[in-house]
Z-matrix of the N, CA and C atoms (Angstrom, degrees):
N
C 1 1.455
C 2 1.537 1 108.21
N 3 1.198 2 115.32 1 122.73
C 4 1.477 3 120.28 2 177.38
C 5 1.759 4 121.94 3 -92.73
N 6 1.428 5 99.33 4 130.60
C 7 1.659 6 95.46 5 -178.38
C 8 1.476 7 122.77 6 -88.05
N 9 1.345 8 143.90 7 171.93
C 10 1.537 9 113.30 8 -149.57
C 11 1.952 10 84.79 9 -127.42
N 12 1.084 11 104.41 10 137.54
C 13 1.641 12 111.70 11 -170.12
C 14 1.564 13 102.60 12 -56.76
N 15 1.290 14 86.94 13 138.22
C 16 1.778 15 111.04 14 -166.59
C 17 1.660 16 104.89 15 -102.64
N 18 1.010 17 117.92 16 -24.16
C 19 1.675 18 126.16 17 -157.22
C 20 1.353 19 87.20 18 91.21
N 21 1.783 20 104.44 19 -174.13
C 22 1.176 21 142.49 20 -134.95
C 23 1.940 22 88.73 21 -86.69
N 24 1.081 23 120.03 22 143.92
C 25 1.731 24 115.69 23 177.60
C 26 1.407 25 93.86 24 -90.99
N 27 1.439 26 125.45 25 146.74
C 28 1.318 27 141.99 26 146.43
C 29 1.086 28 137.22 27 -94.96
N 30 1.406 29 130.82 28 89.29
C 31 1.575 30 133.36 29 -156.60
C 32 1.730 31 104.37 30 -110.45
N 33 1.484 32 111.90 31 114.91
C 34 1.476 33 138.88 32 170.09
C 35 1.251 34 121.78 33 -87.38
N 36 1.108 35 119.92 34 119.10
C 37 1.506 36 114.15 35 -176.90
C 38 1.452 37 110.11 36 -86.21
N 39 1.055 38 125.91 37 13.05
C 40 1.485 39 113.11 38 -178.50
C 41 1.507 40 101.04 39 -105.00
N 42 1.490 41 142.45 40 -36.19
C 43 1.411 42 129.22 41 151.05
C 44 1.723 43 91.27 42 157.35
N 45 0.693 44 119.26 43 -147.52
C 46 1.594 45 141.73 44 171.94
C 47 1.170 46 104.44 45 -51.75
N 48 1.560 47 133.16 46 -59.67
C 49 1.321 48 132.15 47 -175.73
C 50 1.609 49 116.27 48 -49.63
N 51 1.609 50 108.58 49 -47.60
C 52 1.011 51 109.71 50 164.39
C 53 1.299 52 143.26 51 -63.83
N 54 1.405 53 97.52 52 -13.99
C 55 1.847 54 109.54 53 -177.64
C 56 1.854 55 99.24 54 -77.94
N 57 1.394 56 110.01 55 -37.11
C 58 1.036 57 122.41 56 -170.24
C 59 1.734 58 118.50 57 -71.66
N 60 1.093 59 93.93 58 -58.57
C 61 1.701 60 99.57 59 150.45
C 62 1.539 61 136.75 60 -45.49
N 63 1.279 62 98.76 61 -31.75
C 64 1.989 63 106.32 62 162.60
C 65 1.637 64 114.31 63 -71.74
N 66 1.504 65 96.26 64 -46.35
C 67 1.546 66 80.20 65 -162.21
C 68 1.624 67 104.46 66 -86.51
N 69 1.033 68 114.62 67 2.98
C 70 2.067 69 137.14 68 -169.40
C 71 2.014 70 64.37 69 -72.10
N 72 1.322 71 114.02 70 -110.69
C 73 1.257 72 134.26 71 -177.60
C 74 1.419 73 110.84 72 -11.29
N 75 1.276 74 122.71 73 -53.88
C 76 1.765 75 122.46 74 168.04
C 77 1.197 76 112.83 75 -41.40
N 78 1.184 77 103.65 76 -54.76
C 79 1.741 78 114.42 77 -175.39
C 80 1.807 79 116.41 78 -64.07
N 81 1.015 80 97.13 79 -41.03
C 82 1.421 81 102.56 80 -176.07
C 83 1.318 82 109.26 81 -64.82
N 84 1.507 83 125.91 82 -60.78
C 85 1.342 84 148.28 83 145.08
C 86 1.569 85 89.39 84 -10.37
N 87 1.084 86 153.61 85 -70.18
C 88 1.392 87 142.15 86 -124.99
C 89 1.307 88 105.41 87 -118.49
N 90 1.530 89 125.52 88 -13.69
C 91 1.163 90 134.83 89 163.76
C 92 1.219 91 124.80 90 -72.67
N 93 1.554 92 104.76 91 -31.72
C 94 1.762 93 109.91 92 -172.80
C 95 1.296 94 106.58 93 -95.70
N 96 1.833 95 125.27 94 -19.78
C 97 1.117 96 129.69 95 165.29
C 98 1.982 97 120.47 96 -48.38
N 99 1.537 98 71.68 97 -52.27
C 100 1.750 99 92.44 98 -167.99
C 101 1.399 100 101.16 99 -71.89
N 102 1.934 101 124.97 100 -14.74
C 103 1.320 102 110.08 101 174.46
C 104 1.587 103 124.97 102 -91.57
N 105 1.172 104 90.55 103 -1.30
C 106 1.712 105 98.03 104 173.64
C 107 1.613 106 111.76 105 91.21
N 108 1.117 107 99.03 106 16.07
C 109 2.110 108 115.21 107 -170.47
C 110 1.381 109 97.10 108 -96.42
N 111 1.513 110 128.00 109 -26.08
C 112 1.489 111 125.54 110 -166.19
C 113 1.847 112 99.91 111 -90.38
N 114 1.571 113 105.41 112 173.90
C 115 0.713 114 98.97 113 149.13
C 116 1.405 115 148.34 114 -43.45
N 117 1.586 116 132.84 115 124.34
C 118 1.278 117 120.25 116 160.62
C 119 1.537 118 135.32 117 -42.50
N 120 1.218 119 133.16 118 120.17
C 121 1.529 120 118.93 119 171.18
C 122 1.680 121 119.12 120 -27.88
N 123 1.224 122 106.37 121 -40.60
C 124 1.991 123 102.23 122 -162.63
C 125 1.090 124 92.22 123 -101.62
N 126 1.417 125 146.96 124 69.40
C 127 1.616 126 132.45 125 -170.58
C 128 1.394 127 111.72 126 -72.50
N 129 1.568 128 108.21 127 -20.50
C 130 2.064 129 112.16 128 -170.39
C 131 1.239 130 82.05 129 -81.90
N 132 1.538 131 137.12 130 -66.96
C 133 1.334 132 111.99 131 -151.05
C 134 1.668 133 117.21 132 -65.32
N 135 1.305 134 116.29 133 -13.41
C 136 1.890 135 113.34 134 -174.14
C 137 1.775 136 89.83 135 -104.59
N 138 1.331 137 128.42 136 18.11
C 139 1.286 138 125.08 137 171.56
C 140 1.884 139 99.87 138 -89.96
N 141 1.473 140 98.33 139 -45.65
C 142 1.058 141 130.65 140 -162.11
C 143 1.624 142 116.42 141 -78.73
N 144 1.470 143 112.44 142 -9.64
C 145 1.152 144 130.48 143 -147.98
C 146 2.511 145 76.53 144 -124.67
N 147 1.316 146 91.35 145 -47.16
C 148 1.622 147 87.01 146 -170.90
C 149 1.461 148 92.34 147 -66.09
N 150 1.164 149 129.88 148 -52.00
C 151 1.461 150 132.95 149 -154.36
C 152 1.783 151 100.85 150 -50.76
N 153 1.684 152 105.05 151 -57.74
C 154 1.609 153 112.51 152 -171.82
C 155 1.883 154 98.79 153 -54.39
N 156 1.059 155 107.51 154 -37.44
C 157 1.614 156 94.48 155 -179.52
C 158 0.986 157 130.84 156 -86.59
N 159 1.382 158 136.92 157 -6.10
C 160 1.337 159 152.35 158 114.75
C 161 1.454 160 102.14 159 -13.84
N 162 1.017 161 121.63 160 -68.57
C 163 1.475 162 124.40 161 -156.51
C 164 1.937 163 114.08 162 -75.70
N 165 1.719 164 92.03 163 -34.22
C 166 1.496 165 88.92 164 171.45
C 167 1.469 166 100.63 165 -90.27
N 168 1.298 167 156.06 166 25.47
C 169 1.262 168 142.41 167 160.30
C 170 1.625 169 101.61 168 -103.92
N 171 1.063 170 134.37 169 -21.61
C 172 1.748 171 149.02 170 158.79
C 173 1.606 172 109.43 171 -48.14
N 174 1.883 173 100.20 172 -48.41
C 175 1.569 174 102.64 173 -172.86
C 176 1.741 175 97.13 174 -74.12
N 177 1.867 176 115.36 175 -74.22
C 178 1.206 177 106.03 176 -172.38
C 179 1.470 178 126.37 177 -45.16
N 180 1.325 179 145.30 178 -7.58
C 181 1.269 180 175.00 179 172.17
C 182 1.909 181 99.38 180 -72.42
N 183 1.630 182 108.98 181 -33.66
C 184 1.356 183 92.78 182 -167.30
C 185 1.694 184 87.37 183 -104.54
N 186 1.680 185 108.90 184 -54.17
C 187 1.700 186 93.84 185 155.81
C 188 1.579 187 131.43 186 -14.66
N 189 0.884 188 119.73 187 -67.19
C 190 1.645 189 129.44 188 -166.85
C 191 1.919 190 93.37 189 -68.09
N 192 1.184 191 125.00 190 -49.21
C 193 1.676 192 121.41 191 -178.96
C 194 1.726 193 90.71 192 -62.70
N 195 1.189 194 128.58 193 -45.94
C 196 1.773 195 111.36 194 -165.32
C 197 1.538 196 101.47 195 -50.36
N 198 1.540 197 98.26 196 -53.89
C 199 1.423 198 123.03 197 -160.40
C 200 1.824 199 120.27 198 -60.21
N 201 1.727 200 107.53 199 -24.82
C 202 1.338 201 123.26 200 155.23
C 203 1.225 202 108.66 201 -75.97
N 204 0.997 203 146.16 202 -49.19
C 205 1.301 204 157.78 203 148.32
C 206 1.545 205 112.14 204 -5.25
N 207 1.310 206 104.49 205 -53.02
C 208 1.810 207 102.98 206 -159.69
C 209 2.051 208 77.81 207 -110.10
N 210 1.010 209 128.13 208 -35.34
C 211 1.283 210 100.87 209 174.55
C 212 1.765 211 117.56 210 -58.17
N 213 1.426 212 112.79 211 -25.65
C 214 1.546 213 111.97 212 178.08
C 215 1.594 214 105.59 213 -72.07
N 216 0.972 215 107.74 214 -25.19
C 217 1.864 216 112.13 215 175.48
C 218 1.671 217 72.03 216 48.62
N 219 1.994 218 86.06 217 177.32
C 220 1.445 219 112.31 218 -162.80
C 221 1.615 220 94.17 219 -80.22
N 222 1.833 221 91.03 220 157.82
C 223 1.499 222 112.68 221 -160.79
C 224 1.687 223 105.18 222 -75.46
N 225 1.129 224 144.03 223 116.36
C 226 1.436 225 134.92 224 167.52
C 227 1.251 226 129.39 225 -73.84
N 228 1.452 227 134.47 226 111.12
C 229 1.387 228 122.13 227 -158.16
C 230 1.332 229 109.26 228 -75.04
N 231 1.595 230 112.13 229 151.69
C 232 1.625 231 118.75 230 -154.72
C 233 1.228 232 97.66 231 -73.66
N 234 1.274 233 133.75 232 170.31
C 235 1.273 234 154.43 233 -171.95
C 236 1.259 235 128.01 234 -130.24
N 237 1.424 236 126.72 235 126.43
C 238 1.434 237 95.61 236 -144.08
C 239 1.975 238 85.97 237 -127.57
């Protein structure tokens, strides 16, 4: 009589409690994955992705001061 493949067996030495405690933890693990609360898989590239935009909000940030800058044109002394 042939038995029909199960996947891989998982044997715990601590008894039942412990079986119960793995898959408690599997599950949880797979819930917070699947909720989008865990880490992302690609974390360097959206690290890498925050960093570059950091950097272009630094530039347009220095843009916009040139650009107040030449709209203030030079200061005219008051006149009295």
């Amino acid at each position: 009589m042939a038995t029909a493949d199960r996947g891989p067996v998982i044997r715990l030495q601590g008894g039942p409690n412990d079986k119960w405690q793995y898959y408690e933890q599997d599950f949880l693990e797979c819930i917070f994955r699947d909720s989008g609360l865990g880490a992302p898989d690609d974390i360097h590239s959206l690290q890498q992705a925050l960093i570059d935009r950091e950097q272009q909000l630094l530039e347009l940030r220095r843009q916009l001061e040139e650009r107040d800058d030449e709209l203030a044109g030079p200061e005219r002394p008051m006149v009295s």
